[in-house]
NUKOLSE-256800 format. One record per residue (C-alpha): residue in one letter; x negated, y, z negated. Coordinates in steps of 0.001 Angstrom, whole numbers, plus 500000, padded with zeros to 6 digits. Layout:
! residues N
AXYZ...
END
This chain:
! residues 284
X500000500000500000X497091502503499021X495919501995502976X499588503207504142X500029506298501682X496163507249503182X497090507032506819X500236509253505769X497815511412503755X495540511652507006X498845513026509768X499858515218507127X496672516833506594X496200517177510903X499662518361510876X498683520915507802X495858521739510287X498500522684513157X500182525395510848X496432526416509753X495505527021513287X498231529084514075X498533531294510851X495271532164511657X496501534690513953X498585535927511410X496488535553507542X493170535926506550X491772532484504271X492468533240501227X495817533786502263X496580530702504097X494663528752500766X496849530926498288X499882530016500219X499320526425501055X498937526045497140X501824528167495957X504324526115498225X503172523002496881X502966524423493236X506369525907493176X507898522525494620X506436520240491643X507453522773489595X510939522240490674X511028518849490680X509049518466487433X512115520945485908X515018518521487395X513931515226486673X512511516135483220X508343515393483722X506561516028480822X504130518954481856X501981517999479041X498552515835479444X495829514540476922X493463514505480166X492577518533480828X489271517799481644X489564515776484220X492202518335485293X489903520499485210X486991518855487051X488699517879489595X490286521151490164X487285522891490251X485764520443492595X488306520278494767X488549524272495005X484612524988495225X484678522388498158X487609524216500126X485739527443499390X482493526257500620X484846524634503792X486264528012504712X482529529782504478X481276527216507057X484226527741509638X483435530994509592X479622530744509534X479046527360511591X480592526025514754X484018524366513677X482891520722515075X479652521123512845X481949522311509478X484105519790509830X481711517180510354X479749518082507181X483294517981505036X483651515142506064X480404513517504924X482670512955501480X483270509389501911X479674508535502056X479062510714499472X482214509295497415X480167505225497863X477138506505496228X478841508053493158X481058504915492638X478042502843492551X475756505031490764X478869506506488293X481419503980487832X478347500968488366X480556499236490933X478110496908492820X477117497843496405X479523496936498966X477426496546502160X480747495358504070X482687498895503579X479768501202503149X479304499916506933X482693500646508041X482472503511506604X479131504398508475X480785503695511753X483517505855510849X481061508532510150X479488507818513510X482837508244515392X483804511340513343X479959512665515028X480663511888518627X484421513138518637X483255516491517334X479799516745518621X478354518921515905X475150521585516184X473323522969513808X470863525914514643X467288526130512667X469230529323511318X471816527724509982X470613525437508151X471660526987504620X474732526925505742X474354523370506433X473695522703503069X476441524675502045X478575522335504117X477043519097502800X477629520653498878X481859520615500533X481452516997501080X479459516002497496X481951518258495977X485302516343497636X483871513305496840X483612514655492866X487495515223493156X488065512365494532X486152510424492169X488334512363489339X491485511568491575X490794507656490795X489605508149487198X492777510020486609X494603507555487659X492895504679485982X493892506458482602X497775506167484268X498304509761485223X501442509999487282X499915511247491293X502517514130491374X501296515775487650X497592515007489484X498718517174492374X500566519962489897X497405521117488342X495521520954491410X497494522931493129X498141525099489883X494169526259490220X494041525944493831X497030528947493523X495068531136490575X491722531022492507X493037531812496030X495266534750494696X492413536532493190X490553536189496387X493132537523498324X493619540348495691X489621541234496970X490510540302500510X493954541809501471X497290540423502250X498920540681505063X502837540931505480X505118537891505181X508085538555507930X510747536039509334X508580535390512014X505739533994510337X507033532588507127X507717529022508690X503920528615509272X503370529776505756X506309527079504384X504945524225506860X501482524519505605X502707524406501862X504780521270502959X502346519572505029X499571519886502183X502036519304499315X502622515905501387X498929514912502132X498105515574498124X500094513481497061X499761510558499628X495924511033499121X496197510993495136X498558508066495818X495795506066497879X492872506637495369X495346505955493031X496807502565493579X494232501583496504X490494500753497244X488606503109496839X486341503156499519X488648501701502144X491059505063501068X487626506511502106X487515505206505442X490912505510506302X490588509063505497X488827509672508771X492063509279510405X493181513225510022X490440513766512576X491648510871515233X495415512362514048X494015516310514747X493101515598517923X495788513986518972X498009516442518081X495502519450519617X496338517237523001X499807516959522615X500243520919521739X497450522756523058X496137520560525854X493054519961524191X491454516672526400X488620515355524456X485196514137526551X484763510336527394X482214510351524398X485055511791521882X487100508738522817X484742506608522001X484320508387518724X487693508256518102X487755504368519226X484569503842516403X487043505617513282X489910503450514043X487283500288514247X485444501558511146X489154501561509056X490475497947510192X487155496744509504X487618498760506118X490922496831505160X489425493572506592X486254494297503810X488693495412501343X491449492536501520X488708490349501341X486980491474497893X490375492174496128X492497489279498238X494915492237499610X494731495255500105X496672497466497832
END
């Protein structure tokens, strides 16, 4: 089950990507952050009120960690788009799978799992040819700015699983996430500006909330009651799920390499599930 909530995670991320895209005509980052968190926030506050959730948790810390990983690592994301070619930011976020095998083994003292740290290797692979990322000698603090966003993901998710090991519900997970995600975008756009919020661009605002709300909790719900590594893989699916949906909206053909790339992710997650049903006897 933790495989299927991650592959939901993964098109609901691409599609939170869409609505990303275009509000960038429209917001500045901090806005779009501020209100992809406040959607999500005020929702689970909502439904937390109605169904009766206890708000409470003996766990800040974790809270807190992973909150503070999570937002440093968007941060550090939204400096690279705007300092790095897109291919090459997105490429270095999404070194946080690899990242997320070594701290399980070195952290949590799992032993090394040569079967899914390969699939996720040929993932990583795919992920490189599909995007085709550069890297000037100039840029190469950036660079490391946009390897920290991957270490950094892979501390929340780390703290995603640990929460959930101590029985955390995923949707009080997602709450305070998106409760510091929501305090540290609005006072960055409080330094950067806000722009107006009219009829005609408040859907984008109200899809991205929805869209990310969605993928938080489907991710939380993967590292939750799932493999760890496996969610890992499978997580490489909002790229082959982006660029499917940048060819079915904006025409965007990928090169003959990038479908190759995008034929290595998909090979690098059933291999994944085939590694991870075979440890555990199924995969969760």
């Amino acid at each position: 089950m933790g495989a299927l909530w991650m592959l939901v995670a993964g098109l609901a991320f691409a599609a939170m990507g869409v609505f990303a895209k275009i509000g960038a005509s429209h917001f500045g980052s901090a806005e779009l952050v501020f209100y992809r968190s406040i959607v999500g926030l005020a929702t689970l506050g909502v439904l937390a009120r109605m169904r009766g959730w206890p708000m409470a948790t003996a766990h800040w810390r974790l809270h807190l960690w992973r909150g503070l990983a999570g937002v440093v690592s968007l941060g550090l994301y939204f400096h690279c788009i705007g300092r790095l070619p897109l291919a090459t930011a997105v490429t270095l976020n999404y070194t946080s799978p690899l990242f997320l095998a070594l701290l399980t083994t070195l952290l949590l003292h799992e032993h090394f799992r040569g079967p899914l740290a390969g699939a996720l290797v040929i993932s990583f692979g795919g992920v490189v040819l599909l995007l085709e990322p550069t890297l000037r000698e100039d840029q190469m603090l950036d660079g490391l700015l946009g390897l920290a966003s991957g270490a950094l993901a892979a501390v929340a998710y780390l703290n995603v699983k640990q929460l959930g090991a101590t029985g955390e519900p995923s949707w009080r997970v997602v709450f305070y996430f998106t409760l510091l995600s929501t305090v540290c975008a609005g006072l960055w756009m409080l330094v950067a500006g806000a722009s107006p919020v009219t009829m005609d661009n408040a859907w984008i605002l109200l899809g991205l909330g929805a869209t990310a709300t969605v993928g938080q909790f489907t991710m939380t719900k993967a590292y939750h009651s799932g493999h760890t590594l496996v969610a890992g893989a499978l997580s490489y699916s909002t790229v082959v799920f982006s660029t499917l949906l940048g060819l079915a909206i904006w025409r965007e053909i990928p090169a003959t390499v990038g479908w190759l790339g995008i034929a290595l992710i998909v090979t690098g997650g059933v291999l994944s599930l085939r590694a991870g049903r075979s440890e555990s006897g199924n995969v969760r």
